[in-house]
C-alpha positions as a printed Julia matrix, in Angstrom:
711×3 Matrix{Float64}:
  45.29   -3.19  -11.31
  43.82   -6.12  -13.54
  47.2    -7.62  -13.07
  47.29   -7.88  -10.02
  44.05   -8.65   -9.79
  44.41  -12.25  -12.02
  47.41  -13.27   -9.63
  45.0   -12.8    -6.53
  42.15  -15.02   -8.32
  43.3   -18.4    -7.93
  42.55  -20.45  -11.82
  39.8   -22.47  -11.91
  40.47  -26.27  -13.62
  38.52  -26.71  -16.9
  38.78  -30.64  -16.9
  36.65  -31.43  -13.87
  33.15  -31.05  -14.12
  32.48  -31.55  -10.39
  34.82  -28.6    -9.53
  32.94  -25.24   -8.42
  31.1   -24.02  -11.04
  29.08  -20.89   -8.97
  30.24  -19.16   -6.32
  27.97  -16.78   -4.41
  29.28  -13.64   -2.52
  26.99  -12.04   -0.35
  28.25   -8.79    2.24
  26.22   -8.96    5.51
  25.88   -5.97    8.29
  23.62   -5.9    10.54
  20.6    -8.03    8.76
  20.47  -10.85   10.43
  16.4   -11.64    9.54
  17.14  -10.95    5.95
  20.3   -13.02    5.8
  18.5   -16.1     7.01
  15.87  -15.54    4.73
  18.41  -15.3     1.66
  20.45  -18.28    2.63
  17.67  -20.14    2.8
  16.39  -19.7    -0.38
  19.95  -19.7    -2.24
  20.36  -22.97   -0.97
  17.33  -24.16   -2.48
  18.22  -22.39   -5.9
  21.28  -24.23   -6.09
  20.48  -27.72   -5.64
  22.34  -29.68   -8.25
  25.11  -27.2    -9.1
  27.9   -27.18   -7.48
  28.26  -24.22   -5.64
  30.08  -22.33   -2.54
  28.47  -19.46   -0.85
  30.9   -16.83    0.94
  29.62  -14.83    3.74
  31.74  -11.94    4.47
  30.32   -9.88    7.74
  31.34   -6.43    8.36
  31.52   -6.43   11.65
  27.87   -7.25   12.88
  26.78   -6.88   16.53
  22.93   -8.46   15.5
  23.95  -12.23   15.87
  24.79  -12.41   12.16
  28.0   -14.73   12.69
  26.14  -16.78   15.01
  23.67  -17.45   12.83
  26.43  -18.58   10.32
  27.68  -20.81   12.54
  24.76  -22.01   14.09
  22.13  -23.16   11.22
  24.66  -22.55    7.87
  27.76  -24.25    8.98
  28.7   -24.96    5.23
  28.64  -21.32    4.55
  32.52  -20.0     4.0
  32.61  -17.33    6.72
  34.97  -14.13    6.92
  34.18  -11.91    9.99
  35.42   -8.18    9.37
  36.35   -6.42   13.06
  34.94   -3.04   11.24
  33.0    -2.08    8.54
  35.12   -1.87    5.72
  32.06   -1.2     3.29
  30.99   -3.24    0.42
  33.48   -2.88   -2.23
  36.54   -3.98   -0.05
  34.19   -7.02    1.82
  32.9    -8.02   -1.71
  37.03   -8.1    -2.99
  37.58  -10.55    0.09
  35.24  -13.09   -0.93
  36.1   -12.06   -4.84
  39.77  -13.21   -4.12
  38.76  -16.9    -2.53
  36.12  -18.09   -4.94
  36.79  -21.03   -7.3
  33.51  -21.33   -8.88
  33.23  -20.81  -12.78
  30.93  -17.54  -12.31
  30.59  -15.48   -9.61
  27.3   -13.84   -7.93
  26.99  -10.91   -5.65
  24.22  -10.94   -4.04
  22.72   -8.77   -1.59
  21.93  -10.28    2.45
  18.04   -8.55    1.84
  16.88  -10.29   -0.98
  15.11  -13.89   -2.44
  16.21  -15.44   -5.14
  13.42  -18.05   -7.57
  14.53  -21.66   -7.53
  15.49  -21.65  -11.38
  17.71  -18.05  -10.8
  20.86  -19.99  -11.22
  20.34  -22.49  -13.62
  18.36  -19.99  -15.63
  21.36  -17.55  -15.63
  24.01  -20.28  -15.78
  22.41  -21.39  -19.65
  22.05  -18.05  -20.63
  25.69  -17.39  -19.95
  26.99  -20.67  -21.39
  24.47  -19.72  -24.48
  25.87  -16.09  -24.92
  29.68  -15.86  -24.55
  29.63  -12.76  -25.29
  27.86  -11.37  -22.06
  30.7   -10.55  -19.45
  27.91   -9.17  -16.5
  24.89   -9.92  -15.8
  21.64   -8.8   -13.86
  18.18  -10.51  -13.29
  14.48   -8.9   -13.27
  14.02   -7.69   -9.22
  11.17   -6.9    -7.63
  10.14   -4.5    -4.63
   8.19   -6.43   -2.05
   5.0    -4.86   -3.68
   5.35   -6.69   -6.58
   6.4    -4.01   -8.65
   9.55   -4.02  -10.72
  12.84   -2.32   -9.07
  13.74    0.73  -11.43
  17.94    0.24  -10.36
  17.86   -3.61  -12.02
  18.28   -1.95  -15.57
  19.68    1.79  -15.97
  21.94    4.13  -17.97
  25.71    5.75  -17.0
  24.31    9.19  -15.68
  25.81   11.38  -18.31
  24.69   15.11  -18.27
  21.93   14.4   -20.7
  20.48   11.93  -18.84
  21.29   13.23  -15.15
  19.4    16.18  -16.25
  16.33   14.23  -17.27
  15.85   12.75  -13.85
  16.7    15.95  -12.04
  14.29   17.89  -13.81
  12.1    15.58  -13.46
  11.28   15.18  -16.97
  11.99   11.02  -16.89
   8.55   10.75  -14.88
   6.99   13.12  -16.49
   7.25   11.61  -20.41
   8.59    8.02  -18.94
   8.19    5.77  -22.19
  10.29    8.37  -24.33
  13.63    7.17  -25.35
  15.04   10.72  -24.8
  13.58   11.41  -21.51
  13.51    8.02  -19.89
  17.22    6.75  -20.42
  17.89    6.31  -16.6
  16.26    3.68  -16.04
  15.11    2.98  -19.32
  11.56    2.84  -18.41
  10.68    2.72  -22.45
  12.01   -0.76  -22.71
   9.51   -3.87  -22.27
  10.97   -5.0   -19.08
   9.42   -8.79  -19.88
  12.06   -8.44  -22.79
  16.16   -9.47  -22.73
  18.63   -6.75  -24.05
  22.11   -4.92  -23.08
  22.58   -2.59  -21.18
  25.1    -0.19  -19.84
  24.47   -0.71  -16.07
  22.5    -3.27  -13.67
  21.76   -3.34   -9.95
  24.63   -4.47   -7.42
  22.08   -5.88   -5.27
  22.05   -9.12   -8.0
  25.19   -9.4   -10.4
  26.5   -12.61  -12.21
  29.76  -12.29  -13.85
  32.44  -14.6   -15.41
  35.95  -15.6   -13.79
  36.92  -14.14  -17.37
  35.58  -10.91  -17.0
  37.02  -10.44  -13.82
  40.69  -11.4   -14.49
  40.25   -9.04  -17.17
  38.72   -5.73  -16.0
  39.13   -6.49  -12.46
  37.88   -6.5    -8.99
  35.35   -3.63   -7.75
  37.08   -0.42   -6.82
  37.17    0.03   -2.99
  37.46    3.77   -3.31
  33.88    3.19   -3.47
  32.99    2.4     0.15
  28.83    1.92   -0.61
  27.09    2.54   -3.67
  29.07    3.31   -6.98
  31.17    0.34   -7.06
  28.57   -1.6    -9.18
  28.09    1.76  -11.69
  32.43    1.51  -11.42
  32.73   -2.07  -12.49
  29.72   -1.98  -15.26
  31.53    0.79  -17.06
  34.34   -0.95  -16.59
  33.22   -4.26  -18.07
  31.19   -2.42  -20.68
  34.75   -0.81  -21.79
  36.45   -3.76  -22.12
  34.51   -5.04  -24.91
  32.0    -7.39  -22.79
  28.13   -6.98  -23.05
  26.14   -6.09  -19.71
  22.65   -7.79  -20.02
  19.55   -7.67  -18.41
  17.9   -11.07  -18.24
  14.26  -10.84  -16.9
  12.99  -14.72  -17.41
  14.09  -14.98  -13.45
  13.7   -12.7   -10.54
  14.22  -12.05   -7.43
  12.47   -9.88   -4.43
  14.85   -7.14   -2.99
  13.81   -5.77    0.42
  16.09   -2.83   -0.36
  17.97   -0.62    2.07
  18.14   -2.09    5.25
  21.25   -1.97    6.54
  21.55    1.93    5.11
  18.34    2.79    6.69
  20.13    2.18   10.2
  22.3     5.79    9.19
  19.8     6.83    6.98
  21.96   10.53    6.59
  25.18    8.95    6.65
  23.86    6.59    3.73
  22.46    9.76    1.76
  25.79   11.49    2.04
  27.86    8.28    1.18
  26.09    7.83   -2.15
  26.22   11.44   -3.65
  29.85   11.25   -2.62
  30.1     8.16   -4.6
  28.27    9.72   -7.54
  30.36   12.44   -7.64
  33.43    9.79   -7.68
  31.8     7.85  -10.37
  31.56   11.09  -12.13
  35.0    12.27  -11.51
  36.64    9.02  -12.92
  34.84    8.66  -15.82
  32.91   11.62  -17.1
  35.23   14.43  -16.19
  37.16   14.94  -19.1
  34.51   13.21  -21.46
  32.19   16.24  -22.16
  34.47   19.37  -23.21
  31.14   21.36  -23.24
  30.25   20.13  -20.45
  32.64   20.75  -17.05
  33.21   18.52  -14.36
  32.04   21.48  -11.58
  28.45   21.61  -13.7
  28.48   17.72  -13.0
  29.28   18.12   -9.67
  26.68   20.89   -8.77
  23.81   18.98  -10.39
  24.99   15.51   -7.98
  25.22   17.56   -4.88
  21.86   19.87   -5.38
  20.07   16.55   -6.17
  21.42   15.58   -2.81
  20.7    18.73   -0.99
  17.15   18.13   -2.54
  16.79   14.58   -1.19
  18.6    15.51    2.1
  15.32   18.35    2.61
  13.09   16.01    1.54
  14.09   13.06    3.88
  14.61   15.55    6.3
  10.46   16.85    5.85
   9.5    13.42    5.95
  11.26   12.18    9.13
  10.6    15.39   11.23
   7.3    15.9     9.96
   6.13   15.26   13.03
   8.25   17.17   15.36
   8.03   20.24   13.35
   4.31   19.82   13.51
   4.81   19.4    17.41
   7.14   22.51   17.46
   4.4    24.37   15.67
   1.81   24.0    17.98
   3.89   24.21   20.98
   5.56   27.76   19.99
   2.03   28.95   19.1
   0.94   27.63   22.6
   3.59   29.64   24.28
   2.56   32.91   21.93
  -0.59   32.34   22.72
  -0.28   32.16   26.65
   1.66   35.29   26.63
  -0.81   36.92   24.34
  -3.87   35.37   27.02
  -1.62   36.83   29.76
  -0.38   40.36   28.35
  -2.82   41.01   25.79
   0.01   42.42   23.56
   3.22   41.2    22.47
   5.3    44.09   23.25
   7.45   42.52   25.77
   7.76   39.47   23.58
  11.26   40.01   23.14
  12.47   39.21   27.04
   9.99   35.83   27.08
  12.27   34.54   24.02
  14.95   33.07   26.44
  12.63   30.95   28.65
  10.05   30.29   25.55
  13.29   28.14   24.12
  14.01   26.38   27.12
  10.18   25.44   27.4
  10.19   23.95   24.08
  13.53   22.34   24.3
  12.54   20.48   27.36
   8.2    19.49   25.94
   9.98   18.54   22.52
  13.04   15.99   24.02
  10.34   15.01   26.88
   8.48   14.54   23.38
  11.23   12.46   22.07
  11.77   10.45   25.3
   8.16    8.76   25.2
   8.76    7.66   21.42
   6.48    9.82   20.21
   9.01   10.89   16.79
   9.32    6.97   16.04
   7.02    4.04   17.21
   4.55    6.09   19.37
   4.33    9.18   17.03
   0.94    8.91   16.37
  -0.32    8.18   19.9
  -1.92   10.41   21.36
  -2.22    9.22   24.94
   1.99    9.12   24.79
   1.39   12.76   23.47
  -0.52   13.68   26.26
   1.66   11.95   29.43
   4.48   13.41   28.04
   3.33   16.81   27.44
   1.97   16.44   31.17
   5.63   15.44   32.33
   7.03   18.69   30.26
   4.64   21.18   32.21
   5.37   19.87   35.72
   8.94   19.95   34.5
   8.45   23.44   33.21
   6.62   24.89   36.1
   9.44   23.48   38.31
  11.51   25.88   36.78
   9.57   29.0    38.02
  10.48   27.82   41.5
  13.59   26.18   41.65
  15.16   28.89   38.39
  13.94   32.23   38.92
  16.23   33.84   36.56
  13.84   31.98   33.93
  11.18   32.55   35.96
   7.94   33.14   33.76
   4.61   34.22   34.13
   2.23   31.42   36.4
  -0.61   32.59   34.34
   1.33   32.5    30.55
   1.96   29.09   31.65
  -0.99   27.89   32.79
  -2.7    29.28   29.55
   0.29   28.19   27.47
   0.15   24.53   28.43
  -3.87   24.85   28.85
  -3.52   24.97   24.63
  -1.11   22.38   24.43
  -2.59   19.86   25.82
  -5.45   19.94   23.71
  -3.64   20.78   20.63
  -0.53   18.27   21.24
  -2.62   15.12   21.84
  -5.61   16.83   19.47
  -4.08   16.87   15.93
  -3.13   12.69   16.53
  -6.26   12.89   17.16
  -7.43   14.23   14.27
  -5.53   12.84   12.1
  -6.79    9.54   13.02
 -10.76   10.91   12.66
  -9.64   11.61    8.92
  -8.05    8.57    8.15
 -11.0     6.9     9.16
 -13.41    8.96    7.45
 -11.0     8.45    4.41
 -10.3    12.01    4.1
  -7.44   12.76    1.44
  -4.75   13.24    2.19
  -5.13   10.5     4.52
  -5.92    7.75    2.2
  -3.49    5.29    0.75
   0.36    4.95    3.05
  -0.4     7.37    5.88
  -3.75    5.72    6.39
  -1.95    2.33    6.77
   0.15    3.56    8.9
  -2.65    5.18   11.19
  -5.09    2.74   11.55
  -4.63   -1.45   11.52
  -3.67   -2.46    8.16
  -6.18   -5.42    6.79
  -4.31   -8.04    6.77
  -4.09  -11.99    5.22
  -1.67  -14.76    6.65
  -0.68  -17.49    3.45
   0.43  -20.41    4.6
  -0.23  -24.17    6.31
  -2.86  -23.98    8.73
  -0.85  -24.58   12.39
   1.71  -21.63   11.38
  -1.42  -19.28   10.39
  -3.12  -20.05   13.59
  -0.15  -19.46   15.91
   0.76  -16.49   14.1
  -2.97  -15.26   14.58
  -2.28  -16.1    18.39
   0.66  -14.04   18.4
  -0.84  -11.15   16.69
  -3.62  -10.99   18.54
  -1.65  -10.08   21.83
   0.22   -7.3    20.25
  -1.45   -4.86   20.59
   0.27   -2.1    18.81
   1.43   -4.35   15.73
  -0.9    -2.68   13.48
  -1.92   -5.63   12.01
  -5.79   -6.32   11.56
  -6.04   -9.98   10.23
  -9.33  -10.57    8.33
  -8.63  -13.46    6.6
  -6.55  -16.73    5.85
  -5.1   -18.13    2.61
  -4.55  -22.0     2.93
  -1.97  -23.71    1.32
  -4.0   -27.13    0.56
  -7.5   -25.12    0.16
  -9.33  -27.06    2.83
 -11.76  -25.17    5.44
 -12.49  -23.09    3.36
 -15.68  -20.86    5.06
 -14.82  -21.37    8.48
 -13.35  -19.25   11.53
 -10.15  -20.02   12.92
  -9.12  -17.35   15.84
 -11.28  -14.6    14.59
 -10.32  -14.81   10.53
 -12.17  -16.54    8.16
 -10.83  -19.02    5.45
 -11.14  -17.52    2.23
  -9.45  -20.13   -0.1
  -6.8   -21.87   -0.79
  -3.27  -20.76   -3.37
  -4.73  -21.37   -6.39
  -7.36  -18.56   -6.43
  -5.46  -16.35   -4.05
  -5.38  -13.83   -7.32
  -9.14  -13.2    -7.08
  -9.13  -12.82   -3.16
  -5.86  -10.26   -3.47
  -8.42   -8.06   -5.53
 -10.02   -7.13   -2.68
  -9.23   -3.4    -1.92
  -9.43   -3.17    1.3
  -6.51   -5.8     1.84
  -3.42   -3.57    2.74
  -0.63   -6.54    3.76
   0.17  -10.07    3.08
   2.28  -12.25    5.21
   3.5   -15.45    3.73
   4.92  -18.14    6.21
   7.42  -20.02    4.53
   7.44  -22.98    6.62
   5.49  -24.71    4.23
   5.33  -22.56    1.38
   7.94  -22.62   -1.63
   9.39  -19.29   -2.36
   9.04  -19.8    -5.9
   5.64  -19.86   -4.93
   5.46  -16.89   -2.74
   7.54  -15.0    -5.89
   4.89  -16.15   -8.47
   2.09  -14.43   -6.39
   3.96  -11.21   -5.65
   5.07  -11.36   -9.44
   1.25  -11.44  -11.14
  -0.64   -9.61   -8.6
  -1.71   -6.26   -9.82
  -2.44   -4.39   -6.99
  -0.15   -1.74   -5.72
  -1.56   -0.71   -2.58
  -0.24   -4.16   -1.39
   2.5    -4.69    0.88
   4.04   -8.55    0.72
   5.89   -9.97    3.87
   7.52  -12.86    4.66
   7.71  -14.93    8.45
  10.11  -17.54    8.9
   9.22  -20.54   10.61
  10.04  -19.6    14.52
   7.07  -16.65   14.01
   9.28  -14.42   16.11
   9.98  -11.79   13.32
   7.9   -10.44   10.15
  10.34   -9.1     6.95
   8.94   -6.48    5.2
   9.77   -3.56    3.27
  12.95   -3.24    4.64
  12.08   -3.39    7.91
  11.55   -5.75   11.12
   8.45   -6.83   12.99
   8.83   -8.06   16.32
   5.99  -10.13   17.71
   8.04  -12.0    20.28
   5.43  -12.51   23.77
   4.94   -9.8    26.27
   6.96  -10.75   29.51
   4.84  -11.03   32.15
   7.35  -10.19   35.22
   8.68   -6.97   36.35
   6.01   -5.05   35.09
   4.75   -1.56   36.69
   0.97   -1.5    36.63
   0.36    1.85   36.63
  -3.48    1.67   37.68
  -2.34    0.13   41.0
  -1.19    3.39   42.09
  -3.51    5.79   43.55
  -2.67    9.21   41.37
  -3.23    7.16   38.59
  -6.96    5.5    39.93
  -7.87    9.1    41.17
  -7.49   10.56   37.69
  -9.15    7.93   36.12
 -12.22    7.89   38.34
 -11.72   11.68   38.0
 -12.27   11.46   34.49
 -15.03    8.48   34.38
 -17.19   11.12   36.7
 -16.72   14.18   34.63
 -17.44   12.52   31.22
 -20.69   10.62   33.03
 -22.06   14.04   34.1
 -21.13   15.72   30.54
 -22.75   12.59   28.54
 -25.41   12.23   31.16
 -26.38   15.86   30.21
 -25.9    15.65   26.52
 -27.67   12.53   26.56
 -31.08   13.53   28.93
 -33.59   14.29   25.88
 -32.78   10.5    24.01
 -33.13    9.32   27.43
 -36.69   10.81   28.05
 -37.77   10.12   24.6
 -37.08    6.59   24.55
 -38.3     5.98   28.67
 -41.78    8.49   27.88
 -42.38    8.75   24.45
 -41.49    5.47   23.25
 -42.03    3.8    26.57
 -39.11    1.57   26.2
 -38.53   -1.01   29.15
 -35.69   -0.6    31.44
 -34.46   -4.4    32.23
 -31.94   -5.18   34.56
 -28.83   -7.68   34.45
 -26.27   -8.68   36.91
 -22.88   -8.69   36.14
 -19.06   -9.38   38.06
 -18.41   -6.37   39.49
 -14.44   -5.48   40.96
 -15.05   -6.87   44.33
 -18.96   -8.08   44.31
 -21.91   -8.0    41.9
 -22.88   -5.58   39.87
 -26.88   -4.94   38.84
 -26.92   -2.73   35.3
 -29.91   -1.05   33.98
 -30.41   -1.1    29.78
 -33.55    0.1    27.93
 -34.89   -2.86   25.93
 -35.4    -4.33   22.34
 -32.19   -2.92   19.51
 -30.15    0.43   19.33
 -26.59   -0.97   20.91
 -25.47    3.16   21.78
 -28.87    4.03   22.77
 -30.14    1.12   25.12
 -27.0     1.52   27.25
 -27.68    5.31   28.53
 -28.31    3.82   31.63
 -25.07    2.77   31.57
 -23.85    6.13   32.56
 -25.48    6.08   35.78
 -23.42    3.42   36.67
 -20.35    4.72   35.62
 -21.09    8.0    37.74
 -21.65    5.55   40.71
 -18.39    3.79   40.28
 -19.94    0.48   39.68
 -18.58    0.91   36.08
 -15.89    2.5    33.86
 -16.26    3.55   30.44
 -12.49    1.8    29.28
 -12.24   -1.19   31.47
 -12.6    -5.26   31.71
 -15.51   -7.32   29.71
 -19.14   -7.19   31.13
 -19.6   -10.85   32.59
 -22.86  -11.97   33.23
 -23.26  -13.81   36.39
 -26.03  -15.84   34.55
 -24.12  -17.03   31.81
 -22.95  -20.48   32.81
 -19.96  -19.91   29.92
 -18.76  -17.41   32.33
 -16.24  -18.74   35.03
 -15.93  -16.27   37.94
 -14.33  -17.98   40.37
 -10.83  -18.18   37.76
  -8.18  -15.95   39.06
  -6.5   -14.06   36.4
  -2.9   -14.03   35.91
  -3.21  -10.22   36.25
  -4.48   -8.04   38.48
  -8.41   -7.8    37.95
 -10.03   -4.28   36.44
 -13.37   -2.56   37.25
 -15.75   -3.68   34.51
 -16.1    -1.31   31.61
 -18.69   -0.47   28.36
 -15.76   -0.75   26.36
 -11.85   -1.52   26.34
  -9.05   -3.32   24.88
 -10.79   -6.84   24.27
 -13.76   -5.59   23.62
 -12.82   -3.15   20.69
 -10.96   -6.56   19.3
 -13.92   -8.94   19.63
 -13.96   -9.68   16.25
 -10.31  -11.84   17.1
 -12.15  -14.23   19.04
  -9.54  -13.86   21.96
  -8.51  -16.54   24.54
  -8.84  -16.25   27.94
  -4.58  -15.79   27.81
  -4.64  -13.31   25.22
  -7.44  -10.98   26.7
  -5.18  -11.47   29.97
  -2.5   -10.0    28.07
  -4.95   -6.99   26.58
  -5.39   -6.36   30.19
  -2.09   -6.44   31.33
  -1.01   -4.03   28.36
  -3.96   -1.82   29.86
  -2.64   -1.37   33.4
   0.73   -1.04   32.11
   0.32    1.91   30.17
  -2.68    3.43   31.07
  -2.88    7.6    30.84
  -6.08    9.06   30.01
  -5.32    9.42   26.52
  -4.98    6.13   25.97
  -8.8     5.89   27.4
  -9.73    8.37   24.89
  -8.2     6.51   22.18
  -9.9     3.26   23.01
 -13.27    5.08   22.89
 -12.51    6.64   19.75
 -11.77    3.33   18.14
 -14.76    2.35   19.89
 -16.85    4.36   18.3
 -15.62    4.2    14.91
 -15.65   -0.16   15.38
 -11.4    -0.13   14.84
């Protein structure tokens, strides 16, 4: 193979110092954020050295080759038809380069702006070192385990299987694989490094050869470090430059397939070179530790992307069991309500599914609730239209009586905990809850229209709560709701604030050598880094894509203009009135007869007239608006609707039509839970619109919950 490996490399001149001297490889699918990002900071890297950068695209349908052509029309471009995985792509772009060294580098990472001279010296320093890798970084700042590691023989295989290489990770017998006893500040060799980042010399490749492409993903970069190892080249790990790898992106779109393609490539890996290495140690042993390690991380992938729907499952068959308990009072005749108790839960659990509520909506409980509504009409359809699964009226009616507390309930409760800070609700799964506290770094326009954009989505997660400057100036005031807390050079002192879950960095005016020198020395875990590019249209993160592109405005089905929908919401305004009206009676007397509080009066825009609200006097915000109920029970007032304007209030123009249909007033909603953004008129127009669109009781209860709690 080497053989015919140096006739497909074409020789690279010595005598001409202008000729190529790096050539960058880089094997896109389906990343076209990340790829953008990347270019753009390559470019940057390599200023001064004469470089080519090969693209080769395996068969993207995200807008990947238009981007190529579009904004990187020097970029050397080879568009795949299929995926021909990234051993084979990497080969293609292997076989054209002329440059003195060649770099594969991943389409999800960012490389420093001294990566490639850095490496080029220590190469031209050591010519001994065939291959290779750089220091990489997760975007939490913390160092990427794969960027140094050991060939996974059966000792040290069995260390991290067992477990025992986290358990006693600065031994040199336990934590070979990925030699987490090493200083990773420090230079040495190594036997493997991570194919998301690997230099290597024309040399070294006419000699041991181009990656094997029976690896189709994962492996190849294990293949070709043995390989270079072999042949009597050193494999280093050079930490004096880094880069941030987002890490699994284009796997995580097949997250199983992915799983399964790198155990397989293990088990190659071990097959080629460990198989007849170990005579006390057979292959098949080797094989069963690879592939229960995989069954292990298949069940544990599996537990942490159905988590949900099992939980969902749980409570529904329990709902079921319990209506025909409620029903029978026994479960003697269980046995004959087992066909029809499947079909029910096949039909709540893909309605489930349907509404998003195993993926973006999974913890809301208002798409929990419409969809387990839409699952019992469905369901009780079937009595009528399917008597051969007929089922008791009665089991059903208790059945789905339990659900629909329990199925909205537990979101519900979940949500109570993380706010409360509850374990096990702190840390991750409270993030992803609740808003995660957020602070935009960057030039003062892009922080301010990303703000602006933000502020309109309102299921981003993102709770901004302050702003990091790149020139320091206004420092102390409010722009948009978040206040200016300094400027970059004591960005390390606000980041120690604990409460700060994210940080987005705009990099239309910030250096990414900048933006790696802050992930790089901040010492705080339980921060998330992200990067926006200049059009604000997408945050990169963590392997993953934020869209805060505008909400369209046309074609949209309010939901609140039709009348099932305003009768159930009155409905429910008039029934929680009477319930809170009740609960609420003794404050009420105390503070109208014992205190003798005064009852003042205001006037405020009603739906189609004014509106005159009653409110005890002097402090007590919950308290001084039990009157407020009386007006909800009258239907002069909701409790989730539109901002109380006060006709007096000259700042107030009633006479502006909104660009959406207008809302009964309410004590509380969408804008007024997010007062602390200092919304435009635009952007609480879009709250509102957001609110007709997808209104379902549920979502009123959540908007009172956060309410209450001040999220």
């Amino acid at each position: 193979m080497a053989e015919i490996v140096k006739k497909s490399i074409p020789r690279r001149k010595k005598e001409n110092p202008q000729k190529i001297q790096l050539s960058i490889i880089i094997v896109n699918f389906n990343v076209k954020e990340f790829l953008e990002q990347t270019l753009v900071s390559v470019f940057k890297a390599v200023a001064g050295i004469p470089t080519e950068v090969i693209v080769i695209d395996n068969a993207s349908i995200d807008g990947s080759i238009e981007l190529l052509k579009k904004q990187f029309p020097k970029v050397k471009t080879i568009a795949n038809k299929n995926n021909v995985g990234f051993g084979k792509a990497s080969n293609q772009g292997l076989r054209i380069a002329r440059g003195k060294f060649f770099v594969l580098l991943n389409p999800d990472t960012i490389v420093q702006g001294d990566t490639f001279t850095k490496t080029i010296t220590f190469f031209d320093e050591n010519s001994e070192t065939g291959l290779l890798g750089c220091k990489i970084l997760n975007p939490d700042g913390s160092l990427q385990l794969a960027c140094r590691r050991s060939f996974p023989t059966p000792w040290v295989a069995f260390s991290k299987l067992s477990g025992l290489s986290a358990l006693f990770s600065k031994s040199e017998l336990f934590g070979k694989y990925n030699l987490t006893y090493l200083d990773p500040d420090e230079a040495y060799e190594v036997e493997a490094i991570s194919g998301s980042f690997m230099m290597i010399r024309r040399e070294t490749v006419e000699q041991v050869g181009l990656l094997d492409e029976a690896f189709f993903m994962y492996g190849e970069d294990l293949d070709w470090c043995y390989r270079v190892g072999q042949s009597g080249w050193k494999v280093m790990y050079y930490p004096h430059t880094q880069i941030i790898h987002f890490k699994g992106e284009s796997a995580k779109k097949a997250k199983l397939d992915s799983m399964k393609t790198f155990y397989s490539a293990m088990s190659l890996f071990a097959e080629k070179h460990l198989k007849n290495k170990y005579f006390f140690m057979p292959y098949w042993f080797i094989w069963i530790a690879i592939w229960l390690r995989g069954a292990l991380s298949f069940l544990f992938s599996l537990v942490t992307t159905t988590g949900v729907g099992l939980t969902d499952f749980s409570f529904l068959s329990l709902s079921l069991l319990g209506g025909v308990y409620f029903r029978f009072g026994h479960f003697e005749n269980i046995t004959q309500f087992l066909p029809v108790i499947f079909l029910y839960l096949t039909i709540w659990m893909t309605i489930l599914k349907s509404f998003g509520c195993y993926n973006k909506n999974r913890f809301s409980s208002s798409s929990a609730g419409l969809a387990f509504l839409t699952g019992f009409l469905l369901n009780t359809s079937l009595t009528f239209f399917l008597p051969q699964y007929a089922f008791s009226r009665a089991a059903v009616i208790y059945s789905s009586l339990i659900g629909f507390v329990a199925i909205p309930g537990w979101r519900l409760l979940i949500k109570l905990l993380a706010t409360s800070g509850v374990m096990p609700f702190r840390g991750t799964f409270g993030k992803l809850l609740l808003a995660r506290n957020t602070i935009l770094v960057g030039d003062l326009e892009s922080c301010r229209r990303l703000i602006q954009k933000l502020n309109v989505q309102i299921e981003s997660g993102y709770n901004v709560t302050g702003l990091v400057l790149t020139n320091g100036d206004a420092v102390g005031e409010t722009i948009s709701g978040a206040k200016v807390l300094g400027g970059i050079d004591n960005i390390a002192s606000i980041l120690d604030d604990k409460s700060i879950s994210e940080v987005i960095f705009s990099t239309h005016q910030l250096s990414y050598d900048q933006i790696l020198n802050i992930i790089s020395t901040t010492d705080n875990p339980r921060i998330n880094f992200k990067l926006i590019p200049s059009n604000l249209d997408v945050i990169i993160g963590k392997a993953s894509i934020d869209r805060i592109d505008d909400v369209p405005f046309l074609e949209i089905d309010y939901k609140l203009h039709k009348k099932g929908y305003k009768f159930l919401k009155r409905t429910n305004d008039i029934v929680l009135s009477i319930l809170l009206l009740f609960l609420s009676l003794p404050f009420f007397l105390f503070k109208r007869f014992v205190v003798n509080s005064k009852i003042v009066e205001k006037r405020i825009c009603g739906l189609s007239d004014m509106v005159i609200l009653s409110e005890f006097e002097g402090r007590g915000r919950t308290i001084r608006k039990i009157p407020y109920l009386w007006s909800v029970l009258k239907g002069d007032l909701s409790f989730v609707g539109a901002e109380l304007q006060n006709v007096d209030d000259e700042e107030n123009d009633t006479d502006t039509d909104s660009i959406a249909p207008r809302l009964k007033p309410g004590i509380t909603g969408l804008a007024q839970i997010n007062y602390n953004k200092n919304l435009t008129p635009e952007e609480k127009d879009k709250y509102l619109v957001y609110y007709l669109k997808n209104y379902s009781p549920f979502l009123d209860i959540e908007i009172l919950f956060k309410a209450l709690f001040n999220r």
